[in-house]
N, C-alpha and C positions, 0 to 999 in steps of 0.2 A: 543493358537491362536496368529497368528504376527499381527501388526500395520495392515500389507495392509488387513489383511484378514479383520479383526475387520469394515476399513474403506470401504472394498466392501460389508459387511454386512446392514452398517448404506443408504450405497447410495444405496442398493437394497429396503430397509427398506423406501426410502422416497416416493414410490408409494401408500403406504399405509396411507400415512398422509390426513388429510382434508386442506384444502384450507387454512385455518386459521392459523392451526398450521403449515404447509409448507413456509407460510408468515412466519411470525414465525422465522424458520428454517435461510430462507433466510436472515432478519434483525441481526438476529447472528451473522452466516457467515461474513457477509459485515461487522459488526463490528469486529470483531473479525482480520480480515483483513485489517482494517484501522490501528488499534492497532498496529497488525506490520510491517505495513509498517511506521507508526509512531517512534516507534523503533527502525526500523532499520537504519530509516534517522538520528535521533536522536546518534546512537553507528556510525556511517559513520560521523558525525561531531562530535563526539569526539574524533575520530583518526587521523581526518585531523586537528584538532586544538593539539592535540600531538606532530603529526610530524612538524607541524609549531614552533611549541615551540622548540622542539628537536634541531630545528635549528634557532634557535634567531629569528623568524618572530612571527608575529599576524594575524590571520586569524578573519576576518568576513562572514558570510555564510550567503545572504537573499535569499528566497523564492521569484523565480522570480514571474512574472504576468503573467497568463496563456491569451492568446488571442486565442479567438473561429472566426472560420469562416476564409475566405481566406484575406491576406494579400490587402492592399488599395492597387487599379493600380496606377501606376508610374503619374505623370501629364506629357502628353508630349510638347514641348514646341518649 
């Protein structure tokens, strides 16, 4: 049985869940997704501080500040 097959198995598979454990399911998932998105950010700044190096520089990377909602209107004046 391939990868896909196995993974169209499990998602046929989750009709059958209760409520709880579908919860459950989904707390996983999202973790488990956080995880590598965590990683992957983490291997993308070690290869950009590499190639900084590579070439006589120093690299800093921060996490910018996310802002929610629409941008404050201009004052006009």
């Amino acid at each position: 049985m391939s990868e896909t097959e196995a993974s169209a198995g499990v998602i046929a598979g989750l009709d059958r869940l209760a409520d709880s454990d579908l919860q459950a399911v989904m707390k996983k998932a999202s973790d488990i997704l956080a995880g590598r998105e965590k990683e992957r950010k983490a291997e993308a700044l070690r290869e950009i501080q590499k190639i900084a190096r590579a070439h006589g520089l120093n690299v800093d990377v921060n996490e910018g500040k996310r802002r929610r909602g629409r941008p404050a209107k201009a004052k006009g004046g």
